[in-house]
C-alpha distance (Angstrom), angle and dihedral (degrees) to the residues before:
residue distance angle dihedral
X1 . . .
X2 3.69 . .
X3 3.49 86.9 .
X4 3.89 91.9 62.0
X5 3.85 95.6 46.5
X6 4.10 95.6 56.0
X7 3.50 90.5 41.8
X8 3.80 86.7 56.8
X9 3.09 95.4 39.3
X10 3.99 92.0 57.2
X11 4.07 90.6 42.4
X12 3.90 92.0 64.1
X13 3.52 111.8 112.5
X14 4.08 102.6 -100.7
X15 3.84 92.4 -116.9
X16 3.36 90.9 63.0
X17 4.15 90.7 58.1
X18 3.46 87.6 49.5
X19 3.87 96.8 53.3
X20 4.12 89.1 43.4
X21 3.71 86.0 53.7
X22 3.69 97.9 59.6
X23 3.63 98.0 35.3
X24 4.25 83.4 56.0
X25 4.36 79.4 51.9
X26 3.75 89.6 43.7
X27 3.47 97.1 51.9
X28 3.73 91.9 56.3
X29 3.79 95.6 62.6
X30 3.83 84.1 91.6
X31 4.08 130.3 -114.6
X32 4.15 96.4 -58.9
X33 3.91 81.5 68.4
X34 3.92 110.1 73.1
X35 3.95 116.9 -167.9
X36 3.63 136.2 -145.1
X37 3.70 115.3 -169.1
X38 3.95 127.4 -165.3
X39 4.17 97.7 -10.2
X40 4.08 114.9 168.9
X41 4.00 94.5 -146.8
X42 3.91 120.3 -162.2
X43 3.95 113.8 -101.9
X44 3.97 109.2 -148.5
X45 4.14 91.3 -114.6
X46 4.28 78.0 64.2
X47 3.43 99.9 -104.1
X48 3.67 133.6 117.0
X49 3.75 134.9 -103.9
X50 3.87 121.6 -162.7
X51 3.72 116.2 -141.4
X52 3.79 127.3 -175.6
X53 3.54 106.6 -142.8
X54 3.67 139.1 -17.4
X55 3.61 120.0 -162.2
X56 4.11 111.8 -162.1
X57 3.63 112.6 -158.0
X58 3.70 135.0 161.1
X59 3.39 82.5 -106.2
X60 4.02 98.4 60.4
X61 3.19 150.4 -71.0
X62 3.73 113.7 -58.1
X63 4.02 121.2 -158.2
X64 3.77 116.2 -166.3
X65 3.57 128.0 -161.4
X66 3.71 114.5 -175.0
X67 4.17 130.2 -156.5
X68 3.29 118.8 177.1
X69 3.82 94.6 -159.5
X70 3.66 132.4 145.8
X71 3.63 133.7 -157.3
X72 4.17 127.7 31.9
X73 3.56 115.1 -12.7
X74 4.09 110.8 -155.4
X75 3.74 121.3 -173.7
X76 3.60 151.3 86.9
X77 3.89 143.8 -121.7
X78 3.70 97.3 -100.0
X79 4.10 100.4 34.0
X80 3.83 108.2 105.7
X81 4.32 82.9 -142.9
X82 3.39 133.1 50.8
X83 4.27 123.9 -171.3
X84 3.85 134.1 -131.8
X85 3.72 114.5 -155.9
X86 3.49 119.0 -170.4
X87 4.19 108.8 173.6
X88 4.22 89.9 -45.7
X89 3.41 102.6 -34.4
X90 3.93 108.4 113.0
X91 3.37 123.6 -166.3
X92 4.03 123.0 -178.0
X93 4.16 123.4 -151.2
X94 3.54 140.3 167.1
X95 3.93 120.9 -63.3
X96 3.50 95.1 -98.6
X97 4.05 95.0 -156.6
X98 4.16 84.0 63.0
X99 3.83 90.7 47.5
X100 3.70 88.9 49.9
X101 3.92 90.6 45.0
X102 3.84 92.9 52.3
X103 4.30 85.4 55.1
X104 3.75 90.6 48.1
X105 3.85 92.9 47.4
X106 3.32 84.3 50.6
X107 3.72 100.8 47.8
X108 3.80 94.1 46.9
X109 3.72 90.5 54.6
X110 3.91 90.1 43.6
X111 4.03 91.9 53.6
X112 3.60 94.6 41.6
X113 4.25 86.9 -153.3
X114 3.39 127.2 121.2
X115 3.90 103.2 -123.3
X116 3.62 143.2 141.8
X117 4.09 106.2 -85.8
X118 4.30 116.6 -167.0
X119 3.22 117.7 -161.4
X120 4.12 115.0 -151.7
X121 3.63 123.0 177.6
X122 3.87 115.4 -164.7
X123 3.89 135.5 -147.9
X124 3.78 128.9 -172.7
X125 3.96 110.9 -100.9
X126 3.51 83.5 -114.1
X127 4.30 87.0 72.0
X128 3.71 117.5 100.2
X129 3.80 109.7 -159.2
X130 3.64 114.4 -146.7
X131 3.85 95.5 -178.1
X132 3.84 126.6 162.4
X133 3.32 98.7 -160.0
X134 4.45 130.2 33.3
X135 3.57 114.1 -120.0
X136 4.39 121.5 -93.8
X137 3.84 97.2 -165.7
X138 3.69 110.3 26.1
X139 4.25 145.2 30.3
X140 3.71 101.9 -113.9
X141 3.60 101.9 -167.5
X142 3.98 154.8 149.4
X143 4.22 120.2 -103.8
X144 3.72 91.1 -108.6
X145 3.98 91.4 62.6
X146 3.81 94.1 47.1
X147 3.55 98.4 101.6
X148 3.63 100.8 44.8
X149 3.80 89.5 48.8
X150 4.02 86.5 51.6
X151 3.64 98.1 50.2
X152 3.65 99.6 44.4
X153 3.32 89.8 84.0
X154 4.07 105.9 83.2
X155 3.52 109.0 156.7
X156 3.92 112.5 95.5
X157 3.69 101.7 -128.3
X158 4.32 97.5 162.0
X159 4.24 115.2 71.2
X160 3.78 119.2 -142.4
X161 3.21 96.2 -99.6
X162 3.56 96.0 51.1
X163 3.97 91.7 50.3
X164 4.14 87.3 52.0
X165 4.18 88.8 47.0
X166 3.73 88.9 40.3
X167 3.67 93.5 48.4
X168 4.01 94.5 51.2
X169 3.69 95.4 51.4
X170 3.91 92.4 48.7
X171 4.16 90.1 44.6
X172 3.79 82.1 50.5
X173 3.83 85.8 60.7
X174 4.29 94.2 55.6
X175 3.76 108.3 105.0
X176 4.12 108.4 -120.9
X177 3.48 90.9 -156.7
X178 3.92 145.0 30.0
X179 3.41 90.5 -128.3
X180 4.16 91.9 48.2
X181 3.75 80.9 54.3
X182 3.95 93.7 50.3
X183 3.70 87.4 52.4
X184 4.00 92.5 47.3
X185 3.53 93.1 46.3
X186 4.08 86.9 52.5
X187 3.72 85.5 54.8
């Protein structure tokens, strides 16, 4: 039996490690923070958007994009690719800062309040950046400086009532079912 579980384990696609891995860190920001994992949010054109996580906060609205890649990262805010090098192997993928904007676009507009939205985009530890320039509208960072990035932010910017309001539209978002999120995911 214990065979079967770490041989699942080690079959899930390695995005879905990563995205365990910082919902495990997310979770640990305490009970003020309130976390929305893997939510498909409606884009105004009527299309979805997948978003990792979103942790809602009286500080703000976090939006988390997770990559669970390895190796050198190349790329910059405004490039439309990025590049993974691992020894010579190169492998090119979406600027994740513009995939992130397009779910905090869509968020805002979802929401329909005026509050402070972050956007974080996270690599494995195992990442080495090798970035020319730092980052203007997002934290592009490794797991282990998650946290720090998170609770940097001290000012409360989001009422009460705006967390509760907030908190039913993103709950609104969850998937019931498996087959609700088959149809979503279709979408």
């Amino acid at each position: 039996m214990a065979l079967i579980v770490l041989l699942a384990f080690f079959m899930q696609p390695k995005g879905v490690v990563g995205e365990r891995r910082v919902s495990k860190l997310l979770e640990s920001l305490g009970e003020e923070a309130m976390i929305f994992n893997d939510l498909y949010i409606p884009k105004k054109d009527g299309e979805m958007t997948q978003v990792d996580h979103v942790l809602l906060s009286a500080y703000g609205l976090f939006v988390i994009e997770t990559k669970n890649y390895k190796g050198w990262i190349f790329g910059g805010e405004t490039q439309r690719n990025w590049t993974q090098t691992i020894y010579k192997k190169r492998s090119r993928f979406y600027n994740p800062v513009m995939q992130n904007n397009t779910h905090l676009i869509a968020l805002q507009h979802y929401i329909n309040m005026d509050v402070p939205v972050h956007s974080i985009i996270v690599f494995s530890d195992a990442a080495t950046f090798k970035f020319k320039e730092p980052f203007q509208t997002a934290h592009v960072i490794q797991t282990k400086h998650l946290k720090r990035t998170i609770e940097q932010y001290k000012t409360q910017e989001i009422s009460a009532e705006q967390l509760i309001r907030i908190s039913k539209l993103l709950n609104a978002l969850i998937p019931k079912t498996k087959q609700q999120k088959n149809e979503i995911k279709k979408q």
